[in-house]
N, C-alpha and C positions, 0 to 999 in steps of 0.2 A: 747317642744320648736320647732320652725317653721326650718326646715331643709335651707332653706334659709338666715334666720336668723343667724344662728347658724356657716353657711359657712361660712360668711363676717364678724364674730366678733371680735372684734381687739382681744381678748383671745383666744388662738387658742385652749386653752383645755375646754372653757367655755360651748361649742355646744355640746361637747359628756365626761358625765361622767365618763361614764367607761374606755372613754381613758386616760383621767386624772389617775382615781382611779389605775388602773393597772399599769401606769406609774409609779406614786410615789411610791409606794408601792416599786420600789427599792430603797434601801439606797444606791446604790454605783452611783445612777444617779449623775452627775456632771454639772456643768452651761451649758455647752457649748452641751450635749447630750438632754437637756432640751428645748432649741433652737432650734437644728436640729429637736429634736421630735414635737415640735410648728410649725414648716415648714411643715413639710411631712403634717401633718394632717390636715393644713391648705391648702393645695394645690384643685386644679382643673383640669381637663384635657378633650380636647375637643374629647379624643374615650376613649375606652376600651385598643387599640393599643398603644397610646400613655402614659396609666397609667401603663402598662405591662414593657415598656421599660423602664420609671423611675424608678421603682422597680427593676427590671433586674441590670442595670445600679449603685444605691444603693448598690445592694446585692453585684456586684463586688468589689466595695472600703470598704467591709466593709468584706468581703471573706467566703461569702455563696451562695447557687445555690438556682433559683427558681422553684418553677410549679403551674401550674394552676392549678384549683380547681374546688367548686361547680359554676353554675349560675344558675342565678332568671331569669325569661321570664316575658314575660308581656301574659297575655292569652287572653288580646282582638288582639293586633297586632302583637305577635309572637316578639316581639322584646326582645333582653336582656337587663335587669335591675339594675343586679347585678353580680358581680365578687369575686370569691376569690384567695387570693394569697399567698403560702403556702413556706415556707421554703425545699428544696425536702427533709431534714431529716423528715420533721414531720408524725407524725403517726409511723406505726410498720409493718414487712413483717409478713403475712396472716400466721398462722400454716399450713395450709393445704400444704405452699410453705416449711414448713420446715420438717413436717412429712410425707413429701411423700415415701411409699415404694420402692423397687426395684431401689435406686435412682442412674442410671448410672454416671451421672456428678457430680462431687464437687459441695458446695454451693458456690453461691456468696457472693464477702463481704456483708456485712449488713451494709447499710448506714442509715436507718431510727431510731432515738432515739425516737422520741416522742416530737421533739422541738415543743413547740408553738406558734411561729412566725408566722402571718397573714399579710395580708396587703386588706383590703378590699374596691371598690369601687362600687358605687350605681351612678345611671344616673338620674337625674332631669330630668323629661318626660316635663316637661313645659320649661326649658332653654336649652335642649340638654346639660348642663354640670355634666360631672363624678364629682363626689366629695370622700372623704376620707371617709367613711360610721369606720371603724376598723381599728385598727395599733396597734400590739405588736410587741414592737424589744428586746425581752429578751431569748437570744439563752440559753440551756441547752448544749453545745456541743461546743469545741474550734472551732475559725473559721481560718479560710487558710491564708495563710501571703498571702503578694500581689503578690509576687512571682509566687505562687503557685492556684491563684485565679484563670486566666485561661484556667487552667485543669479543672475548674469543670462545668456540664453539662451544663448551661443554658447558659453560658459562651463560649461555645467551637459550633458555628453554622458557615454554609457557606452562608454570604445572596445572593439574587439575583442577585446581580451586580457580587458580587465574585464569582456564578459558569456561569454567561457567560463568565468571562474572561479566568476562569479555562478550560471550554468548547475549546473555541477559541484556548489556546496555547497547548490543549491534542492536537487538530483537526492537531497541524502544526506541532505532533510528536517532542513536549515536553516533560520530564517522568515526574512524580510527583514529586519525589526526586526534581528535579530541581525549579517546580512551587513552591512549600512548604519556598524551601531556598530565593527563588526571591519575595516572597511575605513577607518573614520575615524581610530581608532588606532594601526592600520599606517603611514598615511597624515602623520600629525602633527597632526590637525584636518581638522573638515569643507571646510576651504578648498584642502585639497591633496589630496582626493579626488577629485575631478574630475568628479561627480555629487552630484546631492542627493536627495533622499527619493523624491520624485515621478517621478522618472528612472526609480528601480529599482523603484516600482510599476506605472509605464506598460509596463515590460520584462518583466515579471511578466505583466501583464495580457494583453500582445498574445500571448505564450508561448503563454499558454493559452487566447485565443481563438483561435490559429491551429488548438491541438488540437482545440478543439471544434467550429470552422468545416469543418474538416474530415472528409472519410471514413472519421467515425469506427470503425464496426465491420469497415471495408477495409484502416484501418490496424491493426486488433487481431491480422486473418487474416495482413496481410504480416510481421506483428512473430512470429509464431507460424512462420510460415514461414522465416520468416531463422533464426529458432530449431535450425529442424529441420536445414538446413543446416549450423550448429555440431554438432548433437550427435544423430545418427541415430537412437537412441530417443525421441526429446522426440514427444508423443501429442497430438493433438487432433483435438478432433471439434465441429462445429455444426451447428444446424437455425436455420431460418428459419420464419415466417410472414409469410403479405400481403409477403413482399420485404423483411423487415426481418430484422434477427437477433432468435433469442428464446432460444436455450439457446446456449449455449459450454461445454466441458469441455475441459481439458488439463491435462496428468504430464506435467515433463521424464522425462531417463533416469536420474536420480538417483532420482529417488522412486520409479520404477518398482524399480528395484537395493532400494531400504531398503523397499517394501514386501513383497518376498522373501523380506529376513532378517525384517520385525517384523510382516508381515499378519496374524497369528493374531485381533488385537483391534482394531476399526475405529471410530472414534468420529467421526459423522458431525452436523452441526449447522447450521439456517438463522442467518446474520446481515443485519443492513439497514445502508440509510443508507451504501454505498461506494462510488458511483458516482450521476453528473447523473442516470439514468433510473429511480433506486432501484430498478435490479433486485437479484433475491436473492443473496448469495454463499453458498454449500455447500461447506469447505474438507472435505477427509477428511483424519482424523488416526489419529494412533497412538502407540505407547510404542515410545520405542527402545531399546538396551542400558543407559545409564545412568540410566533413569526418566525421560527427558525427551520432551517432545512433539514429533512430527515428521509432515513434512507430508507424505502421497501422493497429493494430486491438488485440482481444484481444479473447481468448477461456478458456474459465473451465470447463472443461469434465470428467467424474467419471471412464473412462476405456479409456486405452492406446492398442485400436485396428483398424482393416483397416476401419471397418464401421465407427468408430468415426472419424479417420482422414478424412476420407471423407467428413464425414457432416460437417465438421470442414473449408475444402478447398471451399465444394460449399456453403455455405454461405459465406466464403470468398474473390469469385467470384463474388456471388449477392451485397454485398456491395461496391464493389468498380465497377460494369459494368461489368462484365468479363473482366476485362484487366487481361488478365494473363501476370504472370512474366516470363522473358526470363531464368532466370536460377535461382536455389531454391539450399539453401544448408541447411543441415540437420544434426544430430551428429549419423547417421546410422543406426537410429531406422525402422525395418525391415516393421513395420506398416505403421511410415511415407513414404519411399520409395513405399510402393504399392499404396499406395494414390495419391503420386506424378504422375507414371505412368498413375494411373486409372482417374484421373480430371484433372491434369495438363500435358496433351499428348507433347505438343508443348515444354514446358521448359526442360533445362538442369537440368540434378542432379548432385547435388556435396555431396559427404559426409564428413565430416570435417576429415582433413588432422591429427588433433590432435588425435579425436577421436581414428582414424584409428590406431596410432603408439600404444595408451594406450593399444588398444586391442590385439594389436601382440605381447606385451609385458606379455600378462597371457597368453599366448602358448610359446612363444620363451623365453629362459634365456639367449642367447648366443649372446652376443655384435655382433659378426661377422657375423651370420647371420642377426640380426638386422637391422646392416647396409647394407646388402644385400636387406630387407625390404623398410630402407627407401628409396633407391635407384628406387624402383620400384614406390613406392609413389610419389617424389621429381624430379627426373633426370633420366629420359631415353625416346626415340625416340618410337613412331608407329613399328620401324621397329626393333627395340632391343629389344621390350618387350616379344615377346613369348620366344626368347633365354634365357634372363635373368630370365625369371620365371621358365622355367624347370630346369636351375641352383638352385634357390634358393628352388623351392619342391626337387629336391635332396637333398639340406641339410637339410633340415626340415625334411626330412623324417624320418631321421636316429633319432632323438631327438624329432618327435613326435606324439606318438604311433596314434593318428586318425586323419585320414587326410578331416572330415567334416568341419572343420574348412578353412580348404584350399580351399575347393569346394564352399563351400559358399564364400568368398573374392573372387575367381575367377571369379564368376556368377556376381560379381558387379563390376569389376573391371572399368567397363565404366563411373562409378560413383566416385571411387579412383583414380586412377593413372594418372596423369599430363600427359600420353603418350596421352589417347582420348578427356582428357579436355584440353590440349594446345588449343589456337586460340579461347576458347570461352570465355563469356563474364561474368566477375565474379566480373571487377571491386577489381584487384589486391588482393581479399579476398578469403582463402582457406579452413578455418573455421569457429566455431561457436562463433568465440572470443566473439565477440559483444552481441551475446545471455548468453554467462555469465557472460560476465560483466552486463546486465544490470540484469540477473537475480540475483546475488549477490546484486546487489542494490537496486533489489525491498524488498531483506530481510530488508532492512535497513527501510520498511515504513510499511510491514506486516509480522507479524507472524502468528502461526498455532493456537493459540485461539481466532483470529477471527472471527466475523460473516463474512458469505459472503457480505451482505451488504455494510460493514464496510472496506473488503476485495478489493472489487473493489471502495469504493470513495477513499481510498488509491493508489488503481493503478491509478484512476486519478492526483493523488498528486502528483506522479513521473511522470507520464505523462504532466503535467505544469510544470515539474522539468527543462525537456528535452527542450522543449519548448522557455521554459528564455532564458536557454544558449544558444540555438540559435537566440535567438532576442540580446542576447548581441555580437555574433561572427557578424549577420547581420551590426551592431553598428559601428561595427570596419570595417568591408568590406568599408561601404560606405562613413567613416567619416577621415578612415587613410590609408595613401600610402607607400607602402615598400620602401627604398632606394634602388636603382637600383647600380646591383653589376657586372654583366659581361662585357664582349665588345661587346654586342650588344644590346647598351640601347633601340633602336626602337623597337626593338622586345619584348624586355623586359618590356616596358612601355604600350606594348599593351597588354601582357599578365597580367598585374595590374592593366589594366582598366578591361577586360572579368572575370578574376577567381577570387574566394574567398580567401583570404590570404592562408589557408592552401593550397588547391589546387596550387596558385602560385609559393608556396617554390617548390613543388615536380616538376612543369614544368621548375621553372629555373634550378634544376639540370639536367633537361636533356639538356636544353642549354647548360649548363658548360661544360658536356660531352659530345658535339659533338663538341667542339674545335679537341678533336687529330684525327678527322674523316676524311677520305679523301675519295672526291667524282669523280667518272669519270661517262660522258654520253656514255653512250653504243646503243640508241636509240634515235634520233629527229626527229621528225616529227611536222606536225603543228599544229597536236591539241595534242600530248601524247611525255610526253620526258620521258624515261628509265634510271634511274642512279642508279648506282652500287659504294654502300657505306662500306667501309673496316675499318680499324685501321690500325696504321702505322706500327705499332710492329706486328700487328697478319693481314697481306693479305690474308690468306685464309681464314679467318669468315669474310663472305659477305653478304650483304642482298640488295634486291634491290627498290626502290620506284617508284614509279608505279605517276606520275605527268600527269594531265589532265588540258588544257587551254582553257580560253573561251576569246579571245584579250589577254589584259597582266594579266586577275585576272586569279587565280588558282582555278579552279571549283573542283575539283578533287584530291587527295592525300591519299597514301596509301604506306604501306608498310612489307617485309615479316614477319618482326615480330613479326604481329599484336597486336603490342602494343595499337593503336591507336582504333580497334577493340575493345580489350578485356577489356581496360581500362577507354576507352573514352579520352585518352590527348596523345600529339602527342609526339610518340618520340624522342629519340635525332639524328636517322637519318632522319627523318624529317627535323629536325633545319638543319642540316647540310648541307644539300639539298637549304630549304630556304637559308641559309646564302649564301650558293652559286649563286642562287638566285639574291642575293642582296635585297632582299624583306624585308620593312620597317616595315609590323603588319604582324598579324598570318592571313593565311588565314580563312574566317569563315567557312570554309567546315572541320577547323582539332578542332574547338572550339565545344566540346558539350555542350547545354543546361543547363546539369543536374549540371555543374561543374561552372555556372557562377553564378555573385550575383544577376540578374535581373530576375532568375527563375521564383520566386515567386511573382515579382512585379506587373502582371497581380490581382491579389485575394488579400485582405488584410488579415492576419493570427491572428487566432484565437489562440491566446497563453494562454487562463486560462483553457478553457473549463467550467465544472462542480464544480472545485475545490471552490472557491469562492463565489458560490451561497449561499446567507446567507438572512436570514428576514429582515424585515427594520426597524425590532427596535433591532437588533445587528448590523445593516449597522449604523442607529444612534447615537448608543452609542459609537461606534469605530471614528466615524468622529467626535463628541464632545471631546471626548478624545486626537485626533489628534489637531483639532485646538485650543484646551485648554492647552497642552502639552510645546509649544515655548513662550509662553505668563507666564504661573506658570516658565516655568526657568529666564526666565528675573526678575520675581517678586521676586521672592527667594534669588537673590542678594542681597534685603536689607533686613534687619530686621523689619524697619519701613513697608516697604511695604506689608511683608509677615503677620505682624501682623492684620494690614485696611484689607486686602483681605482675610484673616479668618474669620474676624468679619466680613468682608459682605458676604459670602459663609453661616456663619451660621447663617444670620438675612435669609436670599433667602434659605436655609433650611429649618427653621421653616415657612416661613410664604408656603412655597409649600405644608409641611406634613400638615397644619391644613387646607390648599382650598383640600386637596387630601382627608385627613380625612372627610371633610365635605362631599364633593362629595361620599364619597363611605362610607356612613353612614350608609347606608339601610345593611352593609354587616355584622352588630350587629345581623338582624337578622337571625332565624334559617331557615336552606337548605329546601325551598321545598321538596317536594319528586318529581322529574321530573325524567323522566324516560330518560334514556339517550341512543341515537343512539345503538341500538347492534352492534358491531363489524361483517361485514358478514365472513364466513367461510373460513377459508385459500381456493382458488381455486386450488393453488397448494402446495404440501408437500415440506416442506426442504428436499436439498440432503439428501442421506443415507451415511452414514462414510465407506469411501473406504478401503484399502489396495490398495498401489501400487508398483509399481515394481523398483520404486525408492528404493536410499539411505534410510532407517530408519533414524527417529530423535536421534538426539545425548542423548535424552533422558531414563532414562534405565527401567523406566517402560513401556511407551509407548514403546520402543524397546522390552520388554520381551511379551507383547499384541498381537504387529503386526507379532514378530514370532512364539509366540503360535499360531495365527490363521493363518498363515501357515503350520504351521508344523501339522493343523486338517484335512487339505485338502491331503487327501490318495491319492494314486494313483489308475487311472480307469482302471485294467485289460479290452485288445483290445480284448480277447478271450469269457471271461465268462462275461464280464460287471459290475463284482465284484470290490469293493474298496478294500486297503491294499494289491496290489500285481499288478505284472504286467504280459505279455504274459511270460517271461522265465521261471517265477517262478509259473505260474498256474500250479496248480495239473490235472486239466480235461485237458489240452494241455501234456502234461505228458502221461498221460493215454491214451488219443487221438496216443499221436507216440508209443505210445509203442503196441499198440493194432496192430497198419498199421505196425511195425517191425514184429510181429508176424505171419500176413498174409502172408508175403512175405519170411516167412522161412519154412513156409511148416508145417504138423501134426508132424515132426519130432523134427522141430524148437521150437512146440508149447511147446514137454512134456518135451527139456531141459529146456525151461522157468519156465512151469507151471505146471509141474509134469504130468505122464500120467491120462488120464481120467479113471473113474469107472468101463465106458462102457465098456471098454477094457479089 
């Protein structure tokens, strides 16, 4: 019978015998399964794709899994002919899988009985239409309630569209836990999901083996370099060892712009544990206009020494022009500190005030001298500090047996003690606060099984973090006005047009506090007036302000406590002065720069960066999704509507898959052999996995790991050059003094030691 024929026959069993014969042949067939069965096998489908999913689809409401099977080619055009479609029980596992010797692992269940369920289609080369070629639906084997349907394989896939979205909400530091439950909700239940648990873990997983499989520090240089491409300032610079990477530094062009306006103060800090290789990260930070942390550049370095911090500062020099920072604070690290000296000559060092006390506290146990410590740290004059330190190494002494500890804190004391840092320029900050907090918050977007790749588009992610919120504080500077609270609203009103809100509050309290101030002139002259500013309670704390005129504006202002100096905003003997004065705005000689909202108004700010660099067919899909998104919640309102907009979503469905089908028809046939690009050779090696001197992970293998291989590294006798010993305990240094004891005791010396000689 003509295969065409036989398609179109009003009998849907009349075209193919044997599907007949096989069919009837069951006695439990019933009317209504007899129908269905004259459907199926009556059908057409314009791919191979499209008869896969009907079947797929079937086997779910009926609670069986599929798989593909044999296919027929055509051998003049390489094209496929024929299909088959197998129930996944059918057939039986191999003996060879069940007799295998030595066999380390349990078997797996055995899911193959031997069902004979088929479903086969054949392609009409003259009409391009698939037809029903075979169809047995007579399982040997219970099938899965609907429940339970699926769980099972063919049934349980993540398609296209669902892992760019999956993509997209990992990318924004979503867990899966989260994606899995938000997609089941959406969805109406796990059964309309179209994945299960272990789907989006295996997707997950292979994600990031491919990262890591991969060239990884080849993909960190191309991702740096695409970079540069977007935004012609973005900086980076790396060194290698033995052909691996070992240092990386890079500043987009934003942070290079915001270290411009806010460089004056650098807050520089090791963190661990953010990358597979646990090398170091070194983020450099800062204060920007509205007090908040901001980020200028970014280091990952495999060795925490002087040479690395170096290379570390002069590429962090080269990126921003050599503008060095006027004062740099640090959390003491002995390495950082010599770096600072050796490239940063000109800046202040500060070592964090915190730092400092935590450290006094594993030598000292004794509150009282403590407080004698922080005394020296906190509160004391140029001219009190040597007195009060030979006081307090007197009490240490007693309580604590080596006094290298003390010699070293002495040797930096220029770098600690508020007696030599008074009057410089730190911008109210004394530690490394800001560097842990953000470094705590970078945990919050990278852990230590990442790729470095992966490691740094996450440090971008926090870096757009930082970013927002200050475009949102921007928002509020220029769009809202503080209610003015003292008796000196002129003043007041000037200082909320200049500062950022934050900075505003902290200038009106010094206003507020120069109300009990009382001020007398002790110097007038015509261009410089002298006044001497007290309290009314306390006349002997005095300070005096130093006012310079040019006609009636105030060119000039200054005062002892150089608050105005160290901080950048004027104090309250300033105001007090002014108010005396009678002056209606701040003068702009006492307004810096760095503290107002029109800093940045010059340059428009680059607030995503890297972050959001995406393809333009996930830019697409997202923007369909968006403008599709307010129009379905209107429509969902009624029932009526929601019903017409399904049935036309699935008529503009079908008719896309079968123009898409048609169009990628040629894709039946089988792969060339094309020989595909070879990947060229990593140029550079991934890091090598460090050990650092950092905290261990809370983890207690990887903690038993990092201390074993410490605890391999011996010690290098200074004497012999030998490992497992040091100068005290060498035997050859030993013998060495004992030999030079005996010279110098004479032949008489020798024979109590060594018995007399022979010769004798």
């Amino acid at each position: 019978m003509n295969a065409n024929i036989a398609r179109f026959s009003k009998n849907p069993l009349s075209h193919s015998p044997d599907l007949a014969s096989s069919f009837l042949k069951d006695k439990h067939a019933d009317v209504a399964s007899l129908m269905e069965y004259g459907r199926i096998v009556s059908m057409t489908f314009s791919s191979e794709h499209e008869a896969f999913k009907f079947f797929n689809d079937y086997a779910k409401r009926k609670g069986f899994s599929v798989r593909k099977s044999i296919i027929v080619k055509d051998k003049a055009n390489k094209t496929i002919t024929f299909r088959r479609f197998y129930c996944s029980r059918h057939g039986f596992r191999e003996k060879k899988h069940l007799e295998k010797p030595n066999r380390r692992r349990q078997h797996k269940l055995l899911t193959r009985c031997g069902c004979p369920v088929k479903f086969c289609v054949k392609l009409d080369t003259k009409t391009g239409v698939w037809w029903v070629h075979d169809f047995i639906d007579r399982h040997n084997h219970d099938l899965a309630a609907i429940d339970t349907a699926p769980f099972l394989r063919s049934h349980c896939f993540i398609n296209d569209a669902q892992k760019l979205e999956i993509s997209t909400t990992r990318a924004s530091g979503i867990r899966n836990c989260q994606i899995r439950d938000y997609d089941a909700r959406c969805s109406g239940g796990y059964q309309n999901r179209g994945y299960q648990e272990k789907n989006l873990y295996n997707l997950s997983v292979a994600d990031e083996q491919s990262r890591k499989l991969g060239d990884d520090a080849d993909s960190v240089l191309k991702y740096f370099h695409d970079r540069k491409k977007s935004d012609p300032d973005f900086f980076f610079k790396y060194d290698t060892k033995d052909g691996c990477l070992n240092r990386l530094f890079w500043a987009d062009g934003q942070s290079v712009v915001d270290y411009a306006y806010f460089g004056d103060v650098v807050i520089f800090d090791s963190t661990y544990q953010l990358n597979r290789y646990n090398m170091i990260v070194v983020p450099f930070l800062g204060c920007n206009h509205h007090r908040s942390t901001i980020i200028f550049a970014c280091g990952i370095v495999s060795r925490e020494n002087d040479e690395t911090y170096q290379w570390l500062l002069e590429a962090f020099l080269e990126a921003t022009f050599q503008q060095h920072p006027q004062s740099v604070i640090t959390d003491g690290d002995l390495a950082m500190g010599n770096a600072i000296k050796s490239i940063l000559k000109g800046a202040t060092h500060r070592i964090c005030s915190w730092h400092m006390e935590r450290n006094a506290k594993k030598y000292i146990h004794d509150e009282t001298v403590l407080a004698k410590f922080r005394e020296l740290v906190y509160g004391c004059s140029l001219e009190e500090f040597e007195e009060k330190w030979k006081d307090f190494v007197k009490k240490v002494s007693e309580k604590l047996p080596s006094r290298q500890w003390l010699q070293m804190i002495y040797g930096l004391k220029e770098s600690w003690a508020v007696a030599f840092l008074n009057k410089k320029m730190f911008l109210g900050m004394s530690s490394t606060q800001r560097s842990e907090s953000f470094n705590s918050d970078l945990h919050n977007y990278i852990n230590g099984k990442m790729s470095l790749c992966m490691a740094v588009k996450q440090f971008e992610r926090s870096l757009t973090h930082k970013r927002t919120k200050e475009a949102e504080f921007d928002c509020i500077a220029f769009q809202k006005e503080p209610v003015l609270q003292t008796p000196f609203p002129d003043l007041e009103k000037s200082a909320a047009r200049s500062y950022t809100p934050n900075i505003f509050h902290i200038v009106r309290d010094e206003m507020e506090r120069a109300v009990g101030l009382v001020v007398d002139e002790i110097l007038n002259s015509s261009m410089a007036i002298k006044y001497m500013v007290s309290r009314k309670e306390k006349a002997e704390s005095q300070y005096i302000v130093h006012c310079s005129r040019i006609q009636d504006d105030v060119d000039k202002i200054s005062c002892t406590c150089a608050k105005l100096e160290c901080e950048k905003i004027p104090c309250r003997h300033i105001f007090s002065v002014l108010i005396h004065m009678k002056a209606t705005c701040i003068p702009r000689c006492c307004i810096c720069d760095r503290w107002t909202k029109h800093v940045k108004s010059a340059f428009p700010s680059d607030r995503e960066g890297g972050t959001f660099n995406v393809s333009d067919h996930c830019r697409m899909f997202h923007e369909l999704n968006k403008a599709a998104i307010p129009y379905h919640y209107e429509v969902a309102k009624s029932p009526v509507d929601y019903l017409k907009l399904m049935e036309s979503i699935e008529q503009q469905k079908q008719q896309f898959e079968h123009v898409r089908d048609k169009k990628f028809a040629g894709s039946s046939k089988v792969k060339q052999d094309v020989k595909e690009d070879v990947k060229s050779l990593p140029t550079i090696g991934n890091p090598k996995p460090v050990v650092t001197k950092g905290a261990p992970k809370k983890n207690k293998k990887r903690y038993e790991r990092i201390k074993s291989a410490i605890e391999k590294r011996k010690n290098k006798c200074g004497r012999c050059g030998q490992r497992g010993h040091n100068r005290q305990t060498c035997q050859l240094h030993h013998r060495d003094a004992a030999a030079a004891s005996i010279e110098e005791l004479g032949q008489e010396g020798r024979d109590d030691i060594l018995g007399p000689s022979s010769c004798n």
